[in-house]
VMD Tcl script that builds the backbone (N, CA, C; Angstrom):
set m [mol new atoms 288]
animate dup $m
set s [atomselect $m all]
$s set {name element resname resid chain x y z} {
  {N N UNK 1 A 0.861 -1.184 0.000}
  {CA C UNK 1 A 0.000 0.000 0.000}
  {C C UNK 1 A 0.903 1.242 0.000}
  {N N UNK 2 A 0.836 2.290 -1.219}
  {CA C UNK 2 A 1.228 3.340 -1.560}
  {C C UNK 2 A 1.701 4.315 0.647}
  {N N UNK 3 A 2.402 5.062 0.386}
  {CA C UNK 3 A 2.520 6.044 1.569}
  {C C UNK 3 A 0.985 7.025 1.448}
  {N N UNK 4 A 0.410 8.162 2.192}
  {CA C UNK 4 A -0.583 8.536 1.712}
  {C C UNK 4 A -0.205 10.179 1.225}
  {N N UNK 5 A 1.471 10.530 1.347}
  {CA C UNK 5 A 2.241 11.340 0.516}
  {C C UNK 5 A 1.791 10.985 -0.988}
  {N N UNK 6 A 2.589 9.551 -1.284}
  {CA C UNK 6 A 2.649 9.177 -2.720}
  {C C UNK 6 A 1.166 9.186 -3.141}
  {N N UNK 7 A 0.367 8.714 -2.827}
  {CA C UNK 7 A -1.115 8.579 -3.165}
  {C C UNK 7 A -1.259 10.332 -3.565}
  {N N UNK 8 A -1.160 10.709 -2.929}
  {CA C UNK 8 A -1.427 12.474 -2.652}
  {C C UNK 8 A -0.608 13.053 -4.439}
  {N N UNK 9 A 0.876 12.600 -4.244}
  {CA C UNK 9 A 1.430 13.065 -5.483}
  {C C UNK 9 A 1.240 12.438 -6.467}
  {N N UNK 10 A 0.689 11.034 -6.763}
  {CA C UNK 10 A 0.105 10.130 -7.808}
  {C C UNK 10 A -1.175 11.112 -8.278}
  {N N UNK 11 A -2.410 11.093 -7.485}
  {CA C UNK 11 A -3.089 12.138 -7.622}
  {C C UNK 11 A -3.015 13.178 -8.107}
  {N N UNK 12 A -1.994 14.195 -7.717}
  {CA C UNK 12 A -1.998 15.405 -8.398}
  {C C UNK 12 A -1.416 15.347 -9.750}
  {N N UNK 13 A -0.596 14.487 -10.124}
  {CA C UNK 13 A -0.065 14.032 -11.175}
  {C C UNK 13 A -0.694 14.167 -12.341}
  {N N UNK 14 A -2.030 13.759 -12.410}
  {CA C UNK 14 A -2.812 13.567 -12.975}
  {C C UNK 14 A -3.706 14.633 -13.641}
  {N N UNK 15 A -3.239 15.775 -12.952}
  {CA C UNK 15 A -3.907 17.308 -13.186}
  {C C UNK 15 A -3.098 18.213 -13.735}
  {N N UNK 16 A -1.875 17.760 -13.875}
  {CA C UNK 16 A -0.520 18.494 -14.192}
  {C C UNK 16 A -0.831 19.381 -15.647}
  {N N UNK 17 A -1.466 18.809 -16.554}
  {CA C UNK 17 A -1.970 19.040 -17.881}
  {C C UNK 17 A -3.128 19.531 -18.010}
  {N N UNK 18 A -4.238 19.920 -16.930}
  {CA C UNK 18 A -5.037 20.899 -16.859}
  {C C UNK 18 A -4.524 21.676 -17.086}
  {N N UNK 19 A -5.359 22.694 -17.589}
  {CA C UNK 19 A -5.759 23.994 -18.207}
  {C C UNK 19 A -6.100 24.922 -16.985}
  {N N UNK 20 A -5.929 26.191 -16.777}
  {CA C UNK 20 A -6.542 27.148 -15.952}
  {C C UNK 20 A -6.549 28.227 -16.151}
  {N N UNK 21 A -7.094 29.421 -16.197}
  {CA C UNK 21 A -7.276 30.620 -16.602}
  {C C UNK 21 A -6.776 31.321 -15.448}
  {N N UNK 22 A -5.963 32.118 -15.605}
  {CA C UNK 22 A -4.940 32.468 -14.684}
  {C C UNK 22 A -4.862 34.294 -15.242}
  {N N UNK 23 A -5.198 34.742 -14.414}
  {CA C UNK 23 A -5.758 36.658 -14.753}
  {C C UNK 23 A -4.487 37.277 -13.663}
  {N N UNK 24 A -4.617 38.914 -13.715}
  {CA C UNK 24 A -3.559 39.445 -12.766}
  {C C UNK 24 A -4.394 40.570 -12.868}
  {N N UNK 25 A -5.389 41.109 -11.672}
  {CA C UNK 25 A -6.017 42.273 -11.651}
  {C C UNK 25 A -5.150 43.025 -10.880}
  {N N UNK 26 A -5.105 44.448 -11.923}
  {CA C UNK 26 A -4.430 45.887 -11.553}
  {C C UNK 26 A -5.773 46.550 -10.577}
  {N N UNK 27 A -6.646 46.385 -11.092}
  {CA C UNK 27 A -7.313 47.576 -9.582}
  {C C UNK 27 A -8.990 46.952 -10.715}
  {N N UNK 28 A -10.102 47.945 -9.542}
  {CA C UNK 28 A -11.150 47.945 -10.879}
  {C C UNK 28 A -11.861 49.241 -10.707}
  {N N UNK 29 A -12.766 49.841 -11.341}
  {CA C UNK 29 A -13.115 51.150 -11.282}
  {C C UNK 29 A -14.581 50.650 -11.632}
  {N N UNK 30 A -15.602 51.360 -10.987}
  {CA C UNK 30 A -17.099 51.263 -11.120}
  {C C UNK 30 A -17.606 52.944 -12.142}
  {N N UNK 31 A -18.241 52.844 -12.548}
  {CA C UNK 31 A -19.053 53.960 -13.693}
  {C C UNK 31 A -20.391 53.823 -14.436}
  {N N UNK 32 A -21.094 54.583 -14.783}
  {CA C UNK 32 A -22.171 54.622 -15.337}
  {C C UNK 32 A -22.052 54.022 -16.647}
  {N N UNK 33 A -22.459 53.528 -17.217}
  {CA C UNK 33 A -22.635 53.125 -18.599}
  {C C UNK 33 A -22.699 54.652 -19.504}
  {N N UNK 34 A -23.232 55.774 -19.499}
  {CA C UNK 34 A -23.057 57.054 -19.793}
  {C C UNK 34 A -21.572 57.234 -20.616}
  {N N UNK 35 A -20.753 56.934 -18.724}
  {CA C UNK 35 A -19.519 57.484 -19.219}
  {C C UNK 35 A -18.874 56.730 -19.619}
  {N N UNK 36 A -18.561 55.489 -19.145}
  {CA C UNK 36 A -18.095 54.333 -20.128}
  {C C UNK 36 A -18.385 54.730 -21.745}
  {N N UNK 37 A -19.618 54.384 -22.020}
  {CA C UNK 37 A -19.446 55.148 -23.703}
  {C C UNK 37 A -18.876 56.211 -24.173}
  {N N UNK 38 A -19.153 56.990 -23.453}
  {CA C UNK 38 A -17.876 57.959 -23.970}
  {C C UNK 38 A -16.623 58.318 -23.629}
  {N N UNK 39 A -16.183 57.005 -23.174}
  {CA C UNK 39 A -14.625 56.953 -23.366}
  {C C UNK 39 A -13.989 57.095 -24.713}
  {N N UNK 40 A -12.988 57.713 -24.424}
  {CA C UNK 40 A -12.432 57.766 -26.116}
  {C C UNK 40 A -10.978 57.336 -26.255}
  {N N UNK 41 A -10.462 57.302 -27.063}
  {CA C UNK 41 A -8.706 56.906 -26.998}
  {C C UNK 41 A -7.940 58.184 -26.408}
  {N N UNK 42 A -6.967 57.352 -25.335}
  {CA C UNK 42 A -6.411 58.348 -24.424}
  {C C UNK 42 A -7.089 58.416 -22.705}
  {N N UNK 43 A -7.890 58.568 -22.561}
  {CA C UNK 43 A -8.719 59.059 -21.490}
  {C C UNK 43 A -8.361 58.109 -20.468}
  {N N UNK 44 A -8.346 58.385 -19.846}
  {CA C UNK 44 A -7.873 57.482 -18.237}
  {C C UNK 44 A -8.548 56.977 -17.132}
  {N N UNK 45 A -9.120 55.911 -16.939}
  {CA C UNK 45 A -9.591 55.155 -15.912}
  {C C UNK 45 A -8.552 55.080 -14.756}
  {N N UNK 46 A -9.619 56.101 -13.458}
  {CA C UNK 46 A -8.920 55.870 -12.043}
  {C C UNK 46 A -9.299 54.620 -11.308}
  {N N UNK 47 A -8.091 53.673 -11.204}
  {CA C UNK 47 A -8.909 52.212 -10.512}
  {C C UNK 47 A -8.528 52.727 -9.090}
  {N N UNK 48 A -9.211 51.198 -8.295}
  {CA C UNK 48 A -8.951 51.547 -6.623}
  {C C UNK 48 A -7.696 51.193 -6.135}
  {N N UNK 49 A -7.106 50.910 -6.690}
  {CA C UNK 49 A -5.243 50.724 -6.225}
  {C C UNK 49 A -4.264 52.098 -5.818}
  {N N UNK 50 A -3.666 52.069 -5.185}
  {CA C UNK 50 A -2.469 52.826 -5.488}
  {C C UNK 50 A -0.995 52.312 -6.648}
  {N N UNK 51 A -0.452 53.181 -7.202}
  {CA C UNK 51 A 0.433 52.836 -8.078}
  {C C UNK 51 A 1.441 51.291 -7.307}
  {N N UNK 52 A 1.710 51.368 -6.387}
  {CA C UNK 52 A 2.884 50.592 -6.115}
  {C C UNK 52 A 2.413 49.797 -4.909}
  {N N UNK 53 A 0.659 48.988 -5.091}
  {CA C UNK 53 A -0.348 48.137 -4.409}
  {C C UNK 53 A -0.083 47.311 -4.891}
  {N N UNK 54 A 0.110 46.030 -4.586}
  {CA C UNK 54 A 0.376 44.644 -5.150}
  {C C UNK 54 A -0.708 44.126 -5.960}
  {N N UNK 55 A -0.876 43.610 -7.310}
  {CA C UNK 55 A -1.891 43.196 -7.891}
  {C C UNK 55 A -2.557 41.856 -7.119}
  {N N UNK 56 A -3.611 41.551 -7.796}
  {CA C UNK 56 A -4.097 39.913 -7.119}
  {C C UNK 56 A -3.693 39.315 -8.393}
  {N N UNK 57 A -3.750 37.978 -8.264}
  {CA C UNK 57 A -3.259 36.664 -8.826}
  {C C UNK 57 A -4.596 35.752 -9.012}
  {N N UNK 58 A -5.301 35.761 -9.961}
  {CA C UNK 58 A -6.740 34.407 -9.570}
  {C C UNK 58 A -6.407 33.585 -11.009}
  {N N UNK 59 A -6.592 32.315 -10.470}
  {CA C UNK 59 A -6.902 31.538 -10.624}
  {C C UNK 59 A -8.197 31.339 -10.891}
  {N N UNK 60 A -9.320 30.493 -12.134}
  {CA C UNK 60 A -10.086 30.653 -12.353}
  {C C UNK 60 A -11.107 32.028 -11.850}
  {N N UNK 61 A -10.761 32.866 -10.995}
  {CA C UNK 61 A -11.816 34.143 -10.229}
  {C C UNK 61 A -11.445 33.748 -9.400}
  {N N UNK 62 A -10.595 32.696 -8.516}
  {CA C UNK 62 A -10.686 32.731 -7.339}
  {C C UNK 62 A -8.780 32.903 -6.987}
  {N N UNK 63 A -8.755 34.308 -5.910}
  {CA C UNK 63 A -7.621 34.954 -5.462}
  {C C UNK 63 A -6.544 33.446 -5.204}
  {N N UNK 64 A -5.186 33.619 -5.658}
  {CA C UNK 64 A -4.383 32.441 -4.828}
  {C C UNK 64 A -3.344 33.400 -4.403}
  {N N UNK 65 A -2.796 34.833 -4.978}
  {CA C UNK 65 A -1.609 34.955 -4.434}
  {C C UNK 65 A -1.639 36.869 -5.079}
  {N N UNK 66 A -0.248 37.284 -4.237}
  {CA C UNK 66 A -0.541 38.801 -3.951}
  {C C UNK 66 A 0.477 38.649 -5.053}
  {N N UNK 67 A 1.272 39.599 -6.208}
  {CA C UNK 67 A 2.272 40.150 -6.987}
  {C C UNK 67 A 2.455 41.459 -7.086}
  {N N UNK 68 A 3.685 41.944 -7.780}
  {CA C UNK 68 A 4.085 43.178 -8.175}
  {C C UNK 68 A 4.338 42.741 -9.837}
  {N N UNK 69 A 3.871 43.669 -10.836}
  {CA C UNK 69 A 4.432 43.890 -12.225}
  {C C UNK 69 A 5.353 44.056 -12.025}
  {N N UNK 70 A 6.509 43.177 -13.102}
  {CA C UNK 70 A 7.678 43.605 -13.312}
  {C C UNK 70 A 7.513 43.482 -14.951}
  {N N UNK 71 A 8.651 44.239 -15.603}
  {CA C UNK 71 A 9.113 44.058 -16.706}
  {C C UNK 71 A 10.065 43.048 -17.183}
  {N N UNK 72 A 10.140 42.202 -18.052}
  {CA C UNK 72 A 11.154 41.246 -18.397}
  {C C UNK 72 A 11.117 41.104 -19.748}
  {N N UNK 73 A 12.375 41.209 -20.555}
  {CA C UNK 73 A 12.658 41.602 -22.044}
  {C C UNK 73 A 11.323 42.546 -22.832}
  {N N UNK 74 A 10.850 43.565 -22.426}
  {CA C UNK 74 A 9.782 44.431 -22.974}
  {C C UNK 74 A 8.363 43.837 -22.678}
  {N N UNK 75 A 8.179 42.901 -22.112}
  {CA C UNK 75 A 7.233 42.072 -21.673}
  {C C UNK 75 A 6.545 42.398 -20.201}
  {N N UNK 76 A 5.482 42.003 -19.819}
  {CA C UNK 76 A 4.876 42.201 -18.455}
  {C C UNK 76 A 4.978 40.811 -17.447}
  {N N UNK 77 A 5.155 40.943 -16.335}
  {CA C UNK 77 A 5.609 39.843 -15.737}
  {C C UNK 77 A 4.908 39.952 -14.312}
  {N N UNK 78 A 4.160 39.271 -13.737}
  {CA C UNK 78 A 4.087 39.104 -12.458}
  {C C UNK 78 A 5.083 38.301 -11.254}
  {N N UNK 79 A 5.900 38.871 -10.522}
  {CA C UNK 79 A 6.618 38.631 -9.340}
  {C C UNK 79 A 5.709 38.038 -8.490}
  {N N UNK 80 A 5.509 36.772 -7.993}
  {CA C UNK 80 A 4.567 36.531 -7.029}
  {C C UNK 80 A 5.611 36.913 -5.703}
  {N N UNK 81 A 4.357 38.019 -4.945}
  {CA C UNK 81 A 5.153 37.732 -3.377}
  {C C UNK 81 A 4.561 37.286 -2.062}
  {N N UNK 82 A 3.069 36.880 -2.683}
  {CA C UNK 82 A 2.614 35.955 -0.962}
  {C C UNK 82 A 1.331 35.058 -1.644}
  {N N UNK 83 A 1.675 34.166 -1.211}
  {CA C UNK 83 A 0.344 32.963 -1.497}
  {C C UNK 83 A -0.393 33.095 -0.269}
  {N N UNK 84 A -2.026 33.213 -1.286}
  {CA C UNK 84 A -3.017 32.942 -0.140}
  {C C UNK 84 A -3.298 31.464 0.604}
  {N N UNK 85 A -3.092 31.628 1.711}
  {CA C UNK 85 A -3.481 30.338 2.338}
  {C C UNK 85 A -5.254 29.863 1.685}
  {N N UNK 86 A -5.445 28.735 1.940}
  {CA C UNK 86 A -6.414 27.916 1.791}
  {C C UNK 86 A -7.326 28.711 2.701}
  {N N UNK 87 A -7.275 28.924 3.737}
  {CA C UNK 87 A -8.219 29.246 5.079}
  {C C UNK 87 A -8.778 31.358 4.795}
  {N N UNK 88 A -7.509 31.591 3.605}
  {CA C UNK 88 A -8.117 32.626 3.625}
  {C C UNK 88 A -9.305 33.210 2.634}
  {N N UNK 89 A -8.302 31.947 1.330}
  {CA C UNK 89 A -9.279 32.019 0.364}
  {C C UNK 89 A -10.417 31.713 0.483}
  {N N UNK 90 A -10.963 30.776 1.427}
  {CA C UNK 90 A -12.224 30.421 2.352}
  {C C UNK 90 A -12.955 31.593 2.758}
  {N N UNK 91 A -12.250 32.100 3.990}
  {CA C UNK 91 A -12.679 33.511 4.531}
  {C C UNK 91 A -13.234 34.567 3.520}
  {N N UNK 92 A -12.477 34.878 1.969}
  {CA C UNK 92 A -12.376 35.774 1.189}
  {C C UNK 92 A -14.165 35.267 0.697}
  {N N UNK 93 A -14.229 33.806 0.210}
  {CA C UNK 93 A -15.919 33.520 -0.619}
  {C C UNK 93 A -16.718 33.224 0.287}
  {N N UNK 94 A -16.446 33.109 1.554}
  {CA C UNK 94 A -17.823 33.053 2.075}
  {C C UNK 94 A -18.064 34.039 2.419}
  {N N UNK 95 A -16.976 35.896 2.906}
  {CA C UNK 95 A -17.232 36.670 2.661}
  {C C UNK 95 A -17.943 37.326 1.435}
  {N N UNK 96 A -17.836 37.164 0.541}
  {CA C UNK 96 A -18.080 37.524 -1.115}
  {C C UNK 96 A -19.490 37.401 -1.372}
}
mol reanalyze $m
mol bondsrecalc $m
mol representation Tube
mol addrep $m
């Protein structure tokens, strides 16, 4: 009989090749439909972040971890710097 480690990593094994939709929200901003339409090229959406606020990290919609944007070869990059525990991501949807 397997350890119930190995069982555990046999298991996950198996998911390795899933797919997941994996987002990096900068902030979000609420507005009227009004002004939304008349946005035009250029114009600037104030989100609720401050410039140098750590983005979120979700996983399908659901939060796993805090980052900072970085740049890497002209490219955008997320730095992860804190994983959400299990117990918080809990706390976070039954809040929600």
């Amino acid at each position: 009989m397997p350890e119930p480690s190995e069982s555990v990593s046999t298991n996950l094994a198996v998911l390795r090749n899933v797919e997941l939709e994996l987002s990096v929200e900068l902030g979000r901003a609420r507005m009227p439909v009004r002004s939304l339409l008349a946005l035009t090229s250029g114009d600037v959406i104030e989100l609720d972040r401050h410039a140098n606020a750590p983005v979120d990290v979700l996983v399908n919609g659901t939060l796993v971890a805090k980052g900072e944007v970085v740049v890497v070869d002209d490219e955008f990059g997320v730095r992860i710097l804190e994983i959400i525990s299990s117990d918080e991501v809990d706390q976070l949807t039954r809040g929600a």
